[in-house]
LUMRO-681380 format. One line per 4 residues: number of its first residue (from 1); their letters; for each residue x, y, z of C-alpha. Coordinates in steps of 0.001 Angstrom, whole numbers, padded with zeros to 6 digits. Each point is the difference from the previous one (the first is absolute). Layout:
<pts>
NUM) a) X/Y/Z; ...
</pts>
This chain:
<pts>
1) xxxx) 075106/195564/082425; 003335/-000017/001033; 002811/-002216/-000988; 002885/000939/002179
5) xxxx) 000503/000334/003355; 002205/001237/002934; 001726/-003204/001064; 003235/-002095/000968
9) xxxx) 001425/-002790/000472; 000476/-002126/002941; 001080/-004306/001103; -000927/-002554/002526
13) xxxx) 000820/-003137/001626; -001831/-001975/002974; 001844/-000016/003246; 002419/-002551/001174
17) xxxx) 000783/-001200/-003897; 002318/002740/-001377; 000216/000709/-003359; 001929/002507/-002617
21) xxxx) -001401/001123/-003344; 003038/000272/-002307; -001756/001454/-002967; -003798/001580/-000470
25) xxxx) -001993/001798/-002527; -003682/001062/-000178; -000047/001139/-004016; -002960/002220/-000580
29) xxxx) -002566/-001029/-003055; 001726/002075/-003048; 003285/000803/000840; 002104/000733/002823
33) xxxx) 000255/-001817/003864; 001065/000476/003456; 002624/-002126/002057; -001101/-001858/003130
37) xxxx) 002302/000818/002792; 002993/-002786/000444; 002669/-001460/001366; -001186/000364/003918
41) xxxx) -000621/-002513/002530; -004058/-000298/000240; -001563/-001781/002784; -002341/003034/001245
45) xxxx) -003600/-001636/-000210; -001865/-001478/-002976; -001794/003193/-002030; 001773/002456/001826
49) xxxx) 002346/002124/-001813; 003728/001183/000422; 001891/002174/-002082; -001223/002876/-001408
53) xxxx) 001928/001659/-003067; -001122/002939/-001508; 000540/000020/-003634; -001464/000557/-003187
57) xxxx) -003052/002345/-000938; -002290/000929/002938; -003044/-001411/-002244; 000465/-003081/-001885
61) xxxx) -001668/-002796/-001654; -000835/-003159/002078; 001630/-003090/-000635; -001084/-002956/-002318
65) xxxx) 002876/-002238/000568; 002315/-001063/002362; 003133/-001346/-000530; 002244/-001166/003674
69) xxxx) 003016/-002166/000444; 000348/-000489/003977; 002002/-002382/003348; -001723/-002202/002094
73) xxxx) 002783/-000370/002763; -001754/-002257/002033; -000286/-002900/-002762; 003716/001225/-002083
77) xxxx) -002056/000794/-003057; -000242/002558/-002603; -003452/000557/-001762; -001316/001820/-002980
81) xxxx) -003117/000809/-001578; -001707/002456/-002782; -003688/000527/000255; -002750/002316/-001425
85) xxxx) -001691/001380/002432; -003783/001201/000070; 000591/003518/-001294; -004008/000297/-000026
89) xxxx) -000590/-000967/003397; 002716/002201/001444; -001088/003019/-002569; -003464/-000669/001357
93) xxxx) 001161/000350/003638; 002213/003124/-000171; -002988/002042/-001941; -002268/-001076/002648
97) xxxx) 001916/000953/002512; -001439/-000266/003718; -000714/001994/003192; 002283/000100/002986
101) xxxx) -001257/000397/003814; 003658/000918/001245; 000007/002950/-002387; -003921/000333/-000397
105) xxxx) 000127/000392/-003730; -000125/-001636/-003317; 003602/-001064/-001110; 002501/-002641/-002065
109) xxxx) 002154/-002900/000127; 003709/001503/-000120; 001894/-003560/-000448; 000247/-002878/-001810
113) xxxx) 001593/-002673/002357; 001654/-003027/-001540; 000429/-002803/002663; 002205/-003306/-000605
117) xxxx) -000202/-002742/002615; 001315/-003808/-000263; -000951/-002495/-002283; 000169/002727/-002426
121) xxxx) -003404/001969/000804; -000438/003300/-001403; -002822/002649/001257; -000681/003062/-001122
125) xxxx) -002199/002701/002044; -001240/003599/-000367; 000623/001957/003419; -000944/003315/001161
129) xxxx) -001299/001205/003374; -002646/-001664/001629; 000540/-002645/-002472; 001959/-003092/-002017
133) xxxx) -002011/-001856/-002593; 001459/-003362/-001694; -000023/000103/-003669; 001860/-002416/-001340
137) xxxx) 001998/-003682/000814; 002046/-002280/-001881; 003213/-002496/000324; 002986/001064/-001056
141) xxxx) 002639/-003369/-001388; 002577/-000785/001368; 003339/000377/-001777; 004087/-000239/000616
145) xxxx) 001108/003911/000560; 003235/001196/000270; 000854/000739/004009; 002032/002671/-000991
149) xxxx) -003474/001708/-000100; -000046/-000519/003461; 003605/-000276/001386; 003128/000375/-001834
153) xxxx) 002761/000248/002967; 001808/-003309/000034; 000659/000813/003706; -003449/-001783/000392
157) xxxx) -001196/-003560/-001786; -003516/-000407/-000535; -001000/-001616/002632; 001304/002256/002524
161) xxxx) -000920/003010/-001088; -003873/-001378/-000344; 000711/-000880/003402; 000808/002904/001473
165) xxxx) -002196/001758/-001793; -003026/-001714/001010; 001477/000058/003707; 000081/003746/-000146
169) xxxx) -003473/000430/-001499; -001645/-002096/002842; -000609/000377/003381; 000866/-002973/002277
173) xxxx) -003735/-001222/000243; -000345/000260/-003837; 003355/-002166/-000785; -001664/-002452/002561
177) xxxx) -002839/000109/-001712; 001392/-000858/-003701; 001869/-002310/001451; -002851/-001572/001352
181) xxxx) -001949/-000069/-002574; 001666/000479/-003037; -001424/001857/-003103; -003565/-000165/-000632
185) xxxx) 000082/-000348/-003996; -003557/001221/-001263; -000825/001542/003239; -000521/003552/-001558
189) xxxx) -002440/-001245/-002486; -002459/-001778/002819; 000426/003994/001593; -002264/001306/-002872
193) xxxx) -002996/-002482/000056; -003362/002126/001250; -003034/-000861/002208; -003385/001309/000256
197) xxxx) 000685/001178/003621; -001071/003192/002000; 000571/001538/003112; -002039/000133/003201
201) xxxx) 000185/002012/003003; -002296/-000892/002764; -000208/001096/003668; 000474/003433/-000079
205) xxxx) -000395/002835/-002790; 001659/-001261/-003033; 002005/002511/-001873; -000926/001636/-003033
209) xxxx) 003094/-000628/-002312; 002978/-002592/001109; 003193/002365/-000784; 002381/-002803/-001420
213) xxxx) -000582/-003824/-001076; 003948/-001291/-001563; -000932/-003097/-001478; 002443/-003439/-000444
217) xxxx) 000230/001080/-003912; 001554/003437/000361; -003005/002121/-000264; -001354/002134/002611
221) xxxx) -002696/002740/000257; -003096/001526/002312; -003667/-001685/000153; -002758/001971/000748
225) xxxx) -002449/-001774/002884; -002124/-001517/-000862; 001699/-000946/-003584; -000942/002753/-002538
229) xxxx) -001084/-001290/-003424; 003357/-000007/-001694; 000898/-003091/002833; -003418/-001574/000844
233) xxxx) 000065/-002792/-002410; 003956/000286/-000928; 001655/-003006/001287; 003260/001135/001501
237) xxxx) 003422/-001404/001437; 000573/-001555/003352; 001359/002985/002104; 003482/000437/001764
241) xxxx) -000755/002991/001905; -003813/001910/000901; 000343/003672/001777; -003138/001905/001188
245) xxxx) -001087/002257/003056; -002435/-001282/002331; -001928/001859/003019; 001037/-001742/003015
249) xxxx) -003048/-000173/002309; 001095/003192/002066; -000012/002219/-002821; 003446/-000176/-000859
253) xxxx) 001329/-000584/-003808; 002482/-002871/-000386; 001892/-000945/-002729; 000256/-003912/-001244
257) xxxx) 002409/-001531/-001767; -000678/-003886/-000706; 003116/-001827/-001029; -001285/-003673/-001051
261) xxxx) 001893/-003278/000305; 000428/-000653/-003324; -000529/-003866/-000013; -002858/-000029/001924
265) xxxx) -001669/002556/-001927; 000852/-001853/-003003; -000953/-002940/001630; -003739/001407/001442
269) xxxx) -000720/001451/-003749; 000797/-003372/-002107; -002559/-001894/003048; -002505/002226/-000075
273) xxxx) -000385/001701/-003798; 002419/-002265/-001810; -003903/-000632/-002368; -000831/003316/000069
277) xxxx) -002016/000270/002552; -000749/004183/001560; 002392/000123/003064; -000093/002272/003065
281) xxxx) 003549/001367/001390; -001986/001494/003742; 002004/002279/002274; -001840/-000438/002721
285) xxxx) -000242/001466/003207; -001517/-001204/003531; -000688/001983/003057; -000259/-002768/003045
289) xxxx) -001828/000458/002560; 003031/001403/002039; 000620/002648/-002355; 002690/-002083/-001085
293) xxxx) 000411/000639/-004596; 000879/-002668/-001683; 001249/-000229/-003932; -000171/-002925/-002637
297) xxxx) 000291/-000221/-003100; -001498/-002686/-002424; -000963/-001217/-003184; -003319/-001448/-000772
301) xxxx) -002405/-001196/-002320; -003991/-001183/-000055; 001369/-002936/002295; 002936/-000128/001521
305) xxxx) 002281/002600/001405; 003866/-000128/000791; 002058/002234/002988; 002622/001337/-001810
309) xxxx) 002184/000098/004392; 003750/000435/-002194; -001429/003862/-001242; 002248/002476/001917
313) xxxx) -001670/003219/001180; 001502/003145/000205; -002478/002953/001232; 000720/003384/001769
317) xxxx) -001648/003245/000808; -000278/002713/-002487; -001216/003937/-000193; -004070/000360/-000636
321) xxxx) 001032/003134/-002245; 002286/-002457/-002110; -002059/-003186/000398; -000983/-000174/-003593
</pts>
């Protein structure tokens, strides 16, 4: 089977905790490797990928190891970590491959994203469309760089330049928000614990496939309804973000788009499975008496059940012909 593959490489960060990577490698298992993209300002969303540079062969080998040096500007620190990755694993998941609804075929991951967040976390995921899959996290150590990997204009001290950068990353409500609550050292790390949970539509027809779940950890993808094999016993993240189409009860497609409230979600999940016990996240919908629909969403187990009221709802008409 094949060894080498069509892909690139790509970098993260979470939002509202910029960070720079001064120096990255992914070296490939015999000889040879591939930079990580540098020296730019990431605070785009945790898993979700940036630059794009196209070099090197079209096909190449996958990486085995990763080497990153990389500014957390929120805490003044520089970090730095090598790591073997699990060249089996990822090998494993690029011959596999996987099918696409937006594209209605079979096709491939086409980056490897390398994300850095504070406290030194590192992530690495496979992306392609339709789908990001987490394959690998470590902690990088922290270490005493030289800033003039990250500034060498005397015109601006330390201090002030992290300053102003972070100020020009941010919008007002996210500077409140750091400043509020500082930085949430081993945050990214509680992102990638999994829960035996599935969805549940009740009320009116459920959809067949939910079109996007982003979960906490960086990793997104489709789910069949109900779960197909592959997910029916796989325990998986907490989610972020859940988009499906839904027949509203005139015949009319809408489209969803959940946006959860991330501490009570975290919050409902570590009440209600934090044993393991098989949760419930219902979308459910109620027609009153006065014609009146009314949507909640909640999590639940054998016992007890928890409104998640902070979820913000976003839904509006689409096409039949383009419904799917």
């Amino acid at each position: 089977m094949a060894t080498k593959f069509d892909w690139l490489a790509t970098e993260s960060a979470p939002k509202i905790y910029p960070m720079v990577i001064i120096q990255g490698y992914l070296f490939f298992p015999e000889e040879g490797r591939l930079y990580v993209p540098n020296k730019k300002t990431l605070h785009h969303g945790w898993g979700e990928g940036v630059s794009i540079h196209l070099v090197g062969d079209d096909t190449k080998p996958l990486p085995e190891r990763l080497e990153i040096t990389f500014f957390s500007y929120t805490e003044n620190q520089f970090y730095r970590g090598t790591f073997d990755l699990p060249y089996d694993k990822i090998l494993t998941l690029f011959q596999a491959g996987y099918y696409s609804p937006k594209i209605s075929r079979n096709t491939n991951y086409s980056e490897v994203v390398v994300g850095v967040a504070p406290g030194g976390h590192v992530s690495v995921w496979l992306h392609g469309i339709d789908k990001t899959t987490e394959v690998f996290s470590a902690q990088a150590k922290k270490i005493d760089g030289d800033w003039s990997d990250i500034n060498n204009n005397p015109k601006y001290p330390r201090e002030e330049y992290i300053r102003l950068n972070i100020e020009e990353s941010l919008k007002p409500e996210e500077l409140k928000t750091l400043k509020q609550n500082g930085v949430p050292i081993g945050l990214w790390e509680t992102y990638r614990k999994r829960y035996d949970w599935q969805p549940e539509f009740t009320g009116l027809e459920a959809p067949d496939r939910i079109k996007r779940v982003i979960y906490f950890n960086g990793e997104d993808e489709y789910l069949y309804y109900p779960l197909d094999a592959e997910h029916v016993n796989k325990p998986l993240p907490i989610p972020q973000e859940m988009h499906f189409n839904w027949e509203w009860p005139k015949g009319r497609p809408l489209v969803f788009k959940l946006f959860f409230d991330e501490a009570e979600i975290f919050d409902a999940f570590n009440k209600l499975g934090s044993h393991g016990e098989p949760l419930k996240l219902e979308m459910r919908m109620v027609v009153t008496e006065k014609k009146e629909t009314l949507f909640s969403v909640l999590l639940k187990n054998e016992k007890d059940e928890i409104f998640l009221k902070k979820t913000d709802l976003k839904n509006y008409g689409i096409p039949k012909k383009v419904a799917n």
